[in-house]
C-alpha positions in Angstrom: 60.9 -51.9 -71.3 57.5 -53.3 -70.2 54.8 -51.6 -69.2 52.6 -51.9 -65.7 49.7 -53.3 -66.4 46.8 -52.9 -63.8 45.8 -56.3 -62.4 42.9 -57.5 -63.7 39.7 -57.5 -60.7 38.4 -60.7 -59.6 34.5 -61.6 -59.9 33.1 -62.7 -56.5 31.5 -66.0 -57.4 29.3 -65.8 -54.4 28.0 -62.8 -55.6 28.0 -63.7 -58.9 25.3 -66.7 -58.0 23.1 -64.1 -56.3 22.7 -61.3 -58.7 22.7 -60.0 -61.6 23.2 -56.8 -63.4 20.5 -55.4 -66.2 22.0 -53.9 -69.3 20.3 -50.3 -68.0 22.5 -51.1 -64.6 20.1 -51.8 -62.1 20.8 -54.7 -60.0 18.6 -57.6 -58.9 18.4 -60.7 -56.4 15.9 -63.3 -56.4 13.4 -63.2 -52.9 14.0 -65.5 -50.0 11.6 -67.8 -48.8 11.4 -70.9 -51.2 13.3 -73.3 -49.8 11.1 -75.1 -47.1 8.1 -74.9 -45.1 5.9 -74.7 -48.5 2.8 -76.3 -47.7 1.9 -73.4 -45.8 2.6 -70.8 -48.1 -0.2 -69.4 -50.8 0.4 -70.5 -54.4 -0.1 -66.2 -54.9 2.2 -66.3 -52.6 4.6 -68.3 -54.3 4.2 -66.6 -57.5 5.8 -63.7 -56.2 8.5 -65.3 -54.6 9.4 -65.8 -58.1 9.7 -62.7 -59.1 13.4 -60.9 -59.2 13.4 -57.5 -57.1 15.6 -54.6 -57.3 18.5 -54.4 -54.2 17.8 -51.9 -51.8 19.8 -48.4 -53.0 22.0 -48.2 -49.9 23.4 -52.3 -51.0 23.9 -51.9 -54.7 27.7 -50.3 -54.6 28.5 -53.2 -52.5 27.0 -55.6 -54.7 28.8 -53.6 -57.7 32.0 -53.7 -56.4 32.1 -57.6 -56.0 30.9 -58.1 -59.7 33.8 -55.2 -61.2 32.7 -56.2 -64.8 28.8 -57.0 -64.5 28.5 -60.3 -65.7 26.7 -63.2 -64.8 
């Protein structure tokens, strides 16, 4: 007799690429905005493009349900 195992959930590697989840469970994303048309933008500017941000409330199930195990 062999028993039903539940099928193991599959990481979406889109999403995987995108965010990532803290070891307290909050999820971030990196800004938008550094990819062209830098010239015009303020090195202070830049410096907080840098910086990772939390994901709005209302997106974060979403975003946990496509990574089921929280890696990456």
């Amino acid at each position: 007799m062999t028993k039903n195992k539940k099928a193991k959930l599959k990481t979406h590697r889109g999403a995987a690429k995108r965010f990532k989840i803290t070891s307290t469970g909050k999820v971030l994303r990196w800004r938008s905005g550094k990819r062209h048309l830098l010239g015009t933008k303020k090195p202070r500017r830049m410096r907080n493009l840098l910086n990772k941000v939390e994901v709005n409330p209302a997106d974060a199930p979403n975003v946990r349900r496509a990574l089921p195990y929280g890696i990456e």
